[in-house]
N, C-alpha and C positions, 0 to 999 in steps of 0.2 A: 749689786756686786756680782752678783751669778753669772750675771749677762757679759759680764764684762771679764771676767775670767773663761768663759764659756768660747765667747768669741778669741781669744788670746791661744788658745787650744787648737783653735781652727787655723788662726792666721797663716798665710803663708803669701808669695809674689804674687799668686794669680786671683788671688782676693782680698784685695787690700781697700774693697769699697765696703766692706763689714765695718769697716773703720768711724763707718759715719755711723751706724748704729751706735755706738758706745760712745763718741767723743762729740762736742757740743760746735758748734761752727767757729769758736773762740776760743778755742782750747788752747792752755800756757802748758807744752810738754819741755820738761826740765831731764836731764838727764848727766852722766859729768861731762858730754862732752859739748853737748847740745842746749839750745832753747831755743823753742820755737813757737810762735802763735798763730795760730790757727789752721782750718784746718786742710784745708788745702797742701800749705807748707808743709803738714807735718804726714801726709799721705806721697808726698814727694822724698820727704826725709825716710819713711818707710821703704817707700821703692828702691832709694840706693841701696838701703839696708840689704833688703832682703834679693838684690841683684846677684850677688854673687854667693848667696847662702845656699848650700845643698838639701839642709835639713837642720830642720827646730823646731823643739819639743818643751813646752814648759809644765813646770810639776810645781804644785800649789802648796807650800807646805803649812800654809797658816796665813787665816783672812780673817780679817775683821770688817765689820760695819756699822760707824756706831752716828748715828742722822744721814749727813749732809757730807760724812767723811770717810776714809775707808782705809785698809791697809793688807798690804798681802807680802809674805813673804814666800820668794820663789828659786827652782831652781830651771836653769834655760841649759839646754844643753843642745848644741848646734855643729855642725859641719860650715866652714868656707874653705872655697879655691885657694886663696893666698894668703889660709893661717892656719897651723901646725900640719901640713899637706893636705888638705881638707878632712883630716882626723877629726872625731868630736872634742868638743871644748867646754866645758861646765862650770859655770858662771850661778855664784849665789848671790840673791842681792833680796830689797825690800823696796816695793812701792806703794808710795800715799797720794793716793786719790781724793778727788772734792768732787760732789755731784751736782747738777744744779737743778732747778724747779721741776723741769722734764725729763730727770735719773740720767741725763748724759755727762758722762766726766766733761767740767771743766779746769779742771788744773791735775799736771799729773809730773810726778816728781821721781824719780827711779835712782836707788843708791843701790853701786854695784862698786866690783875693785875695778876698775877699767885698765890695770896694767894686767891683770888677771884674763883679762876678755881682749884685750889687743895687741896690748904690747911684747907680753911676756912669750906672745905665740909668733914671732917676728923670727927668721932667726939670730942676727948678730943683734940686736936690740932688745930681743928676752934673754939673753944669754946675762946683758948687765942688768937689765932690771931685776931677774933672780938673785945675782949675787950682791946686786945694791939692797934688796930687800933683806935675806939672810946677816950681812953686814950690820942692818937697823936693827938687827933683832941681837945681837950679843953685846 
């Protein structure tokens, strides 16, 4: 789990082959908006990611490790081009991890608000998902 939070600290576009240290050649990465297998795909899926991100930084607020399983609660706080002016944006979420025989994640699950991290930072399409939100809540 160290390794794999340790590496997550580092990430960024110009090293995206840290990747293979942590994740297994089969890796199931789930996410809301995504699923992907393995690992190839999912070092591609990162490259889009992180194409037009300026900066990101994640903070570890609570990890667990308990066998073959794991869990980390985090907070990501990132800069992009074409969401909120490339402002920083701060995104909490929780992910569970499965290691496999050789301690590289094979299955990796990420639950986050995704209207929080994409949508809400749009500008005429965060404008309603705030007020649709707000609305859910009275």
């Amino acid at each position: 789990m160290e390794n794999f939070l340790k590496t997550y600290k580092l990430l960024n576009a110009g090293n995206l082959e840290l990747l293979e240290n942590i994740y297994s050649d089969d890796i199931r990465f789930v996410d809301p908006a995504h699923e992907i297998v393995g690992l190839a795909r999912l070092k591609e899926y990162f490259a889009d990611l992180y194409a037009n991100v300026t900066s990101i930084e994640f903070e570890f607020l609570h990890e667990i490790r308990l066998g073959d399983e794991g869990y980390v609660q985090w907070r990501m706080t990132f800069s992009h081009r074409f969401l909120k002016g490339g402002r920083p944006i701060n995104v909490e979420g929780a992910s569970y991890v499965q290691f496999d025989i050789s301690n590289k994640v094979c299955s990796h699950r990420d639950y986050f608000d995704l209207g929080a991290m994409l949508y809400e930072q749009l500008p005429v399409l965060g404008t309603v998902v705030i007020a649709l939100k707000r609305r859910m809540r009275q």
